[in-house]
C-alpha positions as CSV (number, residue, x, y, z in Angstrom):
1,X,-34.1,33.2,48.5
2,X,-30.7,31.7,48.2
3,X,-32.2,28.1,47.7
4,X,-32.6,29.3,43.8
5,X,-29.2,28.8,43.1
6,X,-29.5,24.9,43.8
7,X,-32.4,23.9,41.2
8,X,-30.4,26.8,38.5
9,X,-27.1,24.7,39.5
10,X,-29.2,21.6,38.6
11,X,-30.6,22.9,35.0
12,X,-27.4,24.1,33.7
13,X,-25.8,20.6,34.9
14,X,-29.0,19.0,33.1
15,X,-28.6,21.2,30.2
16,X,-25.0,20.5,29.7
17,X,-25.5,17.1,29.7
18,X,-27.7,16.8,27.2
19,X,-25.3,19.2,24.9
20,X,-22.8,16.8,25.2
21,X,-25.3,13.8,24.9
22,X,-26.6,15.7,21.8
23,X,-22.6,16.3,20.5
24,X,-22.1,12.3,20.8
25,X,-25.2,11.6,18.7
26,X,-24.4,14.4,16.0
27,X,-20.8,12.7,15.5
28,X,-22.4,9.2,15.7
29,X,-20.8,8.5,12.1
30,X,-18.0,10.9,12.1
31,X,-14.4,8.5,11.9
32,X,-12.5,8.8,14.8
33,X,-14.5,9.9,16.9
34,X,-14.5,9.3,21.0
35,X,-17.7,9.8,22.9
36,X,-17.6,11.8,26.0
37,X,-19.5,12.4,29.3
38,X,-19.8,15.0,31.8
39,X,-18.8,14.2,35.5
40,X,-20.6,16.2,38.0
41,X,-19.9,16.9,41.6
42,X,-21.4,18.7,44.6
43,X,-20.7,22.5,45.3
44,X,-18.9,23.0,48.8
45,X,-22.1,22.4,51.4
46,X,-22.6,25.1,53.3
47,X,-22.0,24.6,57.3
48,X,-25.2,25.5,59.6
49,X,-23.6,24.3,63.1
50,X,-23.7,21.3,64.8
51,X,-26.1,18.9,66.2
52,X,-26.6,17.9,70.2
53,X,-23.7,14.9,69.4
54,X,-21.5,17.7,67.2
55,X,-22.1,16.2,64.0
56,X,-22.0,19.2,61.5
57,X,-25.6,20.1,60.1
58,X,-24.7,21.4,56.2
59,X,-26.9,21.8,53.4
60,X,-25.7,21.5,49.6
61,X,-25.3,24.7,47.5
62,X,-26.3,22.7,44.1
63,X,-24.5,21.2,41.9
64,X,-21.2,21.5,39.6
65,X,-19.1,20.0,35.9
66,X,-16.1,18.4,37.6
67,X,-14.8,17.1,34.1
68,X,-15.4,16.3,30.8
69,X,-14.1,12.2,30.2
70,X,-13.5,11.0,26.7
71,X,-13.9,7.4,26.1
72,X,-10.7,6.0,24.2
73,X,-11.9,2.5,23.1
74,X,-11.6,1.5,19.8
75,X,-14.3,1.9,17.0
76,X,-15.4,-0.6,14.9
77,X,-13.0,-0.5,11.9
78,X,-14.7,-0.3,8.2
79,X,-12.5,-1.7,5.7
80,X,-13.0,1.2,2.0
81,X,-10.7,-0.4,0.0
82,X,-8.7,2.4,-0.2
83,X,-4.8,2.2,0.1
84,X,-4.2,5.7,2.0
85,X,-7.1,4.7,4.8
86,X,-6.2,3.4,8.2
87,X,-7.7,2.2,11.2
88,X,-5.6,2.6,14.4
89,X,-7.1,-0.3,16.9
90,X,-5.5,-0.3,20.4
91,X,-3.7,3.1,21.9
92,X,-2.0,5.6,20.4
93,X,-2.6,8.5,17.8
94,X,-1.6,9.1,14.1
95,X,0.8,12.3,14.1
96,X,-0.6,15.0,11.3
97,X,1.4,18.6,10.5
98,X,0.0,22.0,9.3
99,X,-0.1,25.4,9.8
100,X,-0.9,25.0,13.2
101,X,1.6,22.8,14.2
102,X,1.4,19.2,15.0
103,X,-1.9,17.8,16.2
104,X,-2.9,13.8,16.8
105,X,-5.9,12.2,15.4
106,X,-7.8,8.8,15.2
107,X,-9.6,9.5,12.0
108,X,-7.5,7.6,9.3
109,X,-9.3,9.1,6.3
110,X,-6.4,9.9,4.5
111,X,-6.0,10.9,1.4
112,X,-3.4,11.9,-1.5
113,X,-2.1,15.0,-2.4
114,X,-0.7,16.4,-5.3
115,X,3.1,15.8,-3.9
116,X,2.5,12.3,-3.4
117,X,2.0,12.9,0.2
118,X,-0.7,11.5,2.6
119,X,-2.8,13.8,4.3
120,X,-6.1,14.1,6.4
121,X,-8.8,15.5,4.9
122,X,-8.6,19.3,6.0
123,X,-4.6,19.4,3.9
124,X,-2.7,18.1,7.1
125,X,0.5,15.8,6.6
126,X,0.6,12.8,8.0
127,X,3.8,12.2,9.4
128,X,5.7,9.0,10.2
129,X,9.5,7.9,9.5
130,X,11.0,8.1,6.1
131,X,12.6,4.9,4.3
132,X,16.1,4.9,2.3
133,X,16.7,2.1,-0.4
134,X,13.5,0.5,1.4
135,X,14.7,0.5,4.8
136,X,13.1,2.8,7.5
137,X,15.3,5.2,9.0
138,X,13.1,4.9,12.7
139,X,16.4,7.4,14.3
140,X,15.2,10.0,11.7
141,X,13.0,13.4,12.2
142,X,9.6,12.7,11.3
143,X,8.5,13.7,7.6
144,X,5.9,13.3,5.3
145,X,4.6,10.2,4.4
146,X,5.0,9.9,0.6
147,X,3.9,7.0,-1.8
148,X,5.6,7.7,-4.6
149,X,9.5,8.4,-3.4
150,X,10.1,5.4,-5.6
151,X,8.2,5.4,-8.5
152,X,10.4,3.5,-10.7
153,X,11.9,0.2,-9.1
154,X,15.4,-0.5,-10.9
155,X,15.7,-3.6,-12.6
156,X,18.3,-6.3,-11.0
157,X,20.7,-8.7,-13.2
158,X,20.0,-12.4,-12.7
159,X,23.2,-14.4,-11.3
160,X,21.4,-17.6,-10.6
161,X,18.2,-20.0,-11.6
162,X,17.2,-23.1,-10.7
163,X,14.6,-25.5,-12.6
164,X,12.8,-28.5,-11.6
165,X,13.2,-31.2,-14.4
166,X,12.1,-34.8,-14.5
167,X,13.4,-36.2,-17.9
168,X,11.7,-39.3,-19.3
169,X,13.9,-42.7,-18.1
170,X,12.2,-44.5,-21.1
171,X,13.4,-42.3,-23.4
172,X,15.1,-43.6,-26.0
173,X,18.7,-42.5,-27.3
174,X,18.9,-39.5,-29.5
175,X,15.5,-38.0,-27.6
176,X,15.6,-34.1,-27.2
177,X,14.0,-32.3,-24.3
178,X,14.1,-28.2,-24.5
179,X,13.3,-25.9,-21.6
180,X,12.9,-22.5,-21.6
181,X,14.5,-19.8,-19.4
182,X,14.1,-16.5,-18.8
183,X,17.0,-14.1,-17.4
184,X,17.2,-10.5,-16.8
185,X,20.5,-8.4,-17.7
186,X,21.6,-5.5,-16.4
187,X,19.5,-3.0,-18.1
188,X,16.2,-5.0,-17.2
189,X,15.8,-6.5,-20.9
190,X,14.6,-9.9,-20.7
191,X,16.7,-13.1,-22.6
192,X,15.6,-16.4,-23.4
193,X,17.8,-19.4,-22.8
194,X,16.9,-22.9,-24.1
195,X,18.2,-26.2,-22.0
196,X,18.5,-28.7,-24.7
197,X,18.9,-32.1,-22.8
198,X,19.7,-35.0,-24.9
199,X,19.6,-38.9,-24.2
200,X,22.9,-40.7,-25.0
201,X,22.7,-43.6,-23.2
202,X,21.1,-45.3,-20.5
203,X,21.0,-42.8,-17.5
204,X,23.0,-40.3,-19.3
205,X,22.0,-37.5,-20.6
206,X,24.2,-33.9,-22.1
207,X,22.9,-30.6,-21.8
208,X,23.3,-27.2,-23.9
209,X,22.7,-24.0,-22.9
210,X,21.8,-21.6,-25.4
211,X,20.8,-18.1,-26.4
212,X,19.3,-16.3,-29.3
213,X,22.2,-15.2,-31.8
214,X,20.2,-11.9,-32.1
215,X,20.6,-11.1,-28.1
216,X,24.7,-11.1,-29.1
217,X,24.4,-8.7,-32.2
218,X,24.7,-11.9,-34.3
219,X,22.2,-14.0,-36.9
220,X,21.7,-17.8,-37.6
221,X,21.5,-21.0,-34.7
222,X,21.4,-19.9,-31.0
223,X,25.1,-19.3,-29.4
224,X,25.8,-22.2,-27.0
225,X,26.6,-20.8,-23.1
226,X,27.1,-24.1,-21.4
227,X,27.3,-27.7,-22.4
228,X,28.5,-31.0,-20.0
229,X,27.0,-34.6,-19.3
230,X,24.5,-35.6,-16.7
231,X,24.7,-39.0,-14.9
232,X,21.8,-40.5,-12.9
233,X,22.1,-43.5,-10.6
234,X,19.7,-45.9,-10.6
235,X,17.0,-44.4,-8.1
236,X,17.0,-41.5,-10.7
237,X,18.9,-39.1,-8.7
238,X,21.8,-36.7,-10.1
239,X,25.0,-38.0,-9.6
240,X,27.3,-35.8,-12.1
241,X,27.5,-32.6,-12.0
242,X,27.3,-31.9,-8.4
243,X,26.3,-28.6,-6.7
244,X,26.1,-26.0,-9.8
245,X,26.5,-25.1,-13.2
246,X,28.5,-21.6,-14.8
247,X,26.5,-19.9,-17.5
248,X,28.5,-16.8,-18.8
249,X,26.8,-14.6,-21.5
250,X,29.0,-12.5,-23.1
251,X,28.8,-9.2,-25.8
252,X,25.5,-8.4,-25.4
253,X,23.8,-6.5,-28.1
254,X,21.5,-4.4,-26.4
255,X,24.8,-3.0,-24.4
256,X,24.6,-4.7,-20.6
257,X,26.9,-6.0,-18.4
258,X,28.5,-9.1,-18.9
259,X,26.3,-11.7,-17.2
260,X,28.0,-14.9,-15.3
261,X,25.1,-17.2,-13.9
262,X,24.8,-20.0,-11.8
263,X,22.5,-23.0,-12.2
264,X,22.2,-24.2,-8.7
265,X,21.3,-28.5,-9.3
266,X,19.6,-28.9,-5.9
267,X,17.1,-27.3,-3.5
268,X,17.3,-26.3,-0.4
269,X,17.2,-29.3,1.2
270,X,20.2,-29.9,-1.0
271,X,18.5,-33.0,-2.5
272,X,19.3,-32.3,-6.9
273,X,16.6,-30.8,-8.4
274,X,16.9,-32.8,-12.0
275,X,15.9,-35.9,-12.1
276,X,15.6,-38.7,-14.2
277,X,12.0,-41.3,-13.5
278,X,9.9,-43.2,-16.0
279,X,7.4,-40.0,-16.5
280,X,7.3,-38.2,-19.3
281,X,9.9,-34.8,-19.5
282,X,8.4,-31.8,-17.9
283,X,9.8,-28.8,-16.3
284,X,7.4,-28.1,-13.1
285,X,9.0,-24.7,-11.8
286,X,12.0,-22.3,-12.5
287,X,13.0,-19.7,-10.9
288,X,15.6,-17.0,-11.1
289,X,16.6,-13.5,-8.7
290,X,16.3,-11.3,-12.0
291,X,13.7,-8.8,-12.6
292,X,13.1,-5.8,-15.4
293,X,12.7,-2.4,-14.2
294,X,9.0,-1.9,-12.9
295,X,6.8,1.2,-12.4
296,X,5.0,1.6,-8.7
297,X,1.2,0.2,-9.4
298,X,0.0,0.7,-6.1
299,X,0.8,0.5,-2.2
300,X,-0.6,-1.1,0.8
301,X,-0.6,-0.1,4.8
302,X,0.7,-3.0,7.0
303,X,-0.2,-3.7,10.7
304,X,2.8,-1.7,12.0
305,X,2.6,0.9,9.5
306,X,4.5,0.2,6.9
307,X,3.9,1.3,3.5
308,X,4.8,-0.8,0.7
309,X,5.2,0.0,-2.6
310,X,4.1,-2.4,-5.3
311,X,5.4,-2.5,-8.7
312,X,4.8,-4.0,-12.4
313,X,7.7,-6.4,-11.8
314,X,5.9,-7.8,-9.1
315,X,8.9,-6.2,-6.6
316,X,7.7,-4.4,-3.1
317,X,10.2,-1.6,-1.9
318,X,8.9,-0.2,1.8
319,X,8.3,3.7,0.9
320,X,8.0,4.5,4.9
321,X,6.5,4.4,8.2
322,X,3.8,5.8,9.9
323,X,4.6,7.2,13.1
324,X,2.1,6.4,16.1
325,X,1.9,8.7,19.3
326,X,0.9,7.8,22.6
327,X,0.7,9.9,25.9
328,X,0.7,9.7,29.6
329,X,-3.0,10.8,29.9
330,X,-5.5,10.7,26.7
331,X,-7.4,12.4,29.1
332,X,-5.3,15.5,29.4
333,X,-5.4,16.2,25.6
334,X,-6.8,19.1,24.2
335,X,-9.4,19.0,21.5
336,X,-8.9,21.3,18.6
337,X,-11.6,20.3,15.7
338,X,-11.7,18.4,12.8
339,X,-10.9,15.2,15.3
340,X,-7.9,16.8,16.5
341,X,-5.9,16.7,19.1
342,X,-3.5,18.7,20.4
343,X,-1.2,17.9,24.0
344,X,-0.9,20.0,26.8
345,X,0.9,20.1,30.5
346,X,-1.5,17.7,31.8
347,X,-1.1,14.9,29.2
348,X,2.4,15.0,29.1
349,X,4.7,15.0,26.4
350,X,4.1,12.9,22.9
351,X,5.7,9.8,22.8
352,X,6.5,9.0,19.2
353,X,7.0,5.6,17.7
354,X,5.7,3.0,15.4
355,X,2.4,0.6,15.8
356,X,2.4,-2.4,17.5
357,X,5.5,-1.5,19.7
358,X,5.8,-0.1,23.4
359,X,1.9,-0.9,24.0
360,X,0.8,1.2,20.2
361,X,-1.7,-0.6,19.1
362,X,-1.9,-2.1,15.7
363,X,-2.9,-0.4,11.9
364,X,-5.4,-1.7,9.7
365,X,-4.7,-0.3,6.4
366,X,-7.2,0.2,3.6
367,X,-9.5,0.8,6.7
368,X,-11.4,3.5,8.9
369,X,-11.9,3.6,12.4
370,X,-15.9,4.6,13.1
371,X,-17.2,6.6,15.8
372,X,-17.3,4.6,19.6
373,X,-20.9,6.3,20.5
374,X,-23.2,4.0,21.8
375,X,-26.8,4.5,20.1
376,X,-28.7,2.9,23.2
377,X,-26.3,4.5,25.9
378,X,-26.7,7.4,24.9
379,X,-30.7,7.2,24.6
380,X,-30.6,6.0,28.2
381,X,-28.2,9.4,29.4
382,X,-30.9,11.4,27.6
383,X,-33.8,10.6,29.3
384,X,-32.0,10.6,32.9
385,X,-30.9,14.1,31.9
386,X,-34.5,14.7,31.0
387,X,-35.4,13.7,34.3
388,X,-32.7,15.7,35.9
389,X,-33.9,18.8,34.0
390,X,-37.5,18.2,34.7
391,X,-36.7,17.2,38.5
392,X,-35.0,20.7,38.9
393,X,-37.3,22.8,37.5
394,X,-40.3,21.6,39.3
395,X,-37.8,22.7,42.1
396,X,-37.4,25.5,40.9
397,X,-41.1,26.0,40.7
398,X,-42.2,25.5,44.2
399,X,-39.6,27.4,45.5
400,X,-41.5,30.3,43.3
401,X,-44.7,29.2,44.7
402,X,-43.3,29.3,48.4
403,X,-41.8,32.7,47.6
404,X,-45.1,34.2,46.4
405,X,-46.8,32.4,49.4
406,X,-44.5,33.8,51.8
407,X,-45.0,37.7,50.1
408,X,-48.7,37.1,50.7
409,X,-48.1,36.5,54.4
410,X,-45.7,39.5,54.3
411,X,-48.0,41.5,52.4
């Protein structure tokens, strides 16, 4: 009887839902991962004629898989607390390399290898756009992501500092104030000046600039750099000198450049930054655009990818960029293993660029993205593919009971 093909139809449609339904739940805490479904349509019914009115009479042959569907929302993101993790929230795909070419992924459990270089768990490289001098090269080929293209951060020379000094208006004449500064030369060694500030007179003051004798190959007092007056006006504002100060440090012993600083006397708002009130003589803050040569101490994923280096000189240098891919149809992708993906005709062509432009959604570093299966939803498919099954071979069973009724007749 032809009508067994219908119920069969029906119990391998049952039985490949629950496959799926039971692939879902074993991947319920595998990273990455998108839960799927099964969509099911009927096979071509089969015309018997037509009634008295000419509507056609048919009756279904059973049942077939149309599609599988993926389900692309995000997963709940877990932060680990480690650097090379990420968690891609929104569309797109992180771009991974190796022996068989390049695949996509969502599962951002990356790790590093022995190069330096980030890569998922099975060896691939995760790829994105490299960085020269710190700035990403976004017209480049993609390459490797590696955190440690820069592990040594050169040091930089200080040309200018700025302090923020109240000296004591009840100070009386001869009274000495010292502040300490700290430069960098050109070979990263640190030296430490001394502003001397001395009261002469009411709402004058001089300052000296000095340095160690030692720091110039010499012995005995600190070499003065710098010296002038300092006038306040009665509001206890500096009045004289205006704008900045030249420091120039000259033959220094440890063999660096020649150094020619500039105090800068006023903030940005361009109000001075020394000033004279009835409080006792305190420097509050200093600062200065010097820094010793530091040694990369770690790195950190921002939103759009970006991996920054951090170093013991408390510098940041960007290392790279991840590269994030996005295509015409998710749906069209092929899936390979591992939480792979690889593209094909029907989901066009990759579309390569960084997170959080052109609709890519954003990167959470130090972060995972968990599986998107649904505990309860999927419980609820289970039992209506239960029923399905069960349904279909009770069918299945009275057409075998009206077949051995029917030989009977026969027989």
């Amino acid at each position: 009887m032809s009508a067994f093909s219908i119920p069969l139809s029906g119990l391998a449609a049952s039985s490949s839902s629950l496959n799926v339904i039971a692939n879902n739940l074993a991947n319920l805490n595998t990273d990455g991962y998108k839960s799927e479904s099964l969509d099911f349509g009927s096979i071509f019914n089969g015309l018997q004629g037509t009634s008295g009115n000419g509507d056609p009479i048919q009756i279904g042959n059973g049942v077939e898989t149309q599609s599988t569907v993926s389900n692309f929302s995000n997963g709940t993101p877990t932060s680990t607390g480690i650097s090379s993790n990420m968690a891609l929230q929104g569309n797109g795909f992180f771009v991974v390399q190796g022996t068989g070419g390049t695949e996509y992924t969502r599962n951002g459990t990356f790790t590093v290898n022995s190069q330096g270089q980030l890569t998922t768990a099975n060896g691939q490289l995760v790829m994105g756009f490299p960085a020269v001098n710190g700035v990403v090269q976004t017209s480049s080929v993609l390459a490797p992501i590696t955190v440690t293209d820069a592990s040594v951060f050169p040091a930089n020379a200080t040309t200018k500092f700025q302090m923020t000094t109240n000296l004591n208006a009840n100070s009386p004449v001869g009274t000495v104030y010292s502040a300490p500064m700290t430069v960098y030369d050109s070979l990263g060694n640190a030296h430490n000046l001394t502003i001397n500030y001395t009261n002469t007179a009411a709402n004058t003051w001089t300052y000296t600039v000095t340095i160690p004798a030692a720091d110039e190959g010499g012995a005995g007092a600190p070499v003065t750099l710098a010296t002038g007056n300092m006038t306040f006006g009665t509001n206890g504002q500096l009045t004289a000198p205006v704008g900045t100060v030249a420091v120039a440090i000259a033959g220094l012993a440890d063999g660096a450049a020649n150094m020619n600083l500039t105090w800068n006397l006023n903030g940005t708002s361009g109000t001075p930054t020394i000033t004279q009130e009835a409080a006792s003589s305190a420097t509050t803050a200093s600062t200065q655009d010097g820094y010793s040569a530091g040694s990369l101490t770690g790195y950190s994923i921002l939103s759009d990818g970006t991996v920054q280096g951090q170093f013991s000189n408390n510098q940041t240098l960007t290392l790279g960029q991840v590269a994030v891919a996005s295509f015409a149809n998710n749906q069209g992708l092929t899936q390979v293993g591992g939480g792979n993906y690889q593209s094909t005709f029907a989901s066009g062509a990759a579309v390569v660029g960084v997170a959080g432009v052109g609709g890519n959604g954003t990167i959470t570093g130090g972060a995972v993205e968990g599986s998107n299966v649904n505990l309860s939803t999927e419980f609820a498919n289970m039992i209506v593919a239960q029923q399905g099954y069960e349904a279909n071979a009770k069918v299945l069973t009275t057409l075998d009971q009206v077949s051995q009724a029917t030989l009977q007749v026969i027989s």
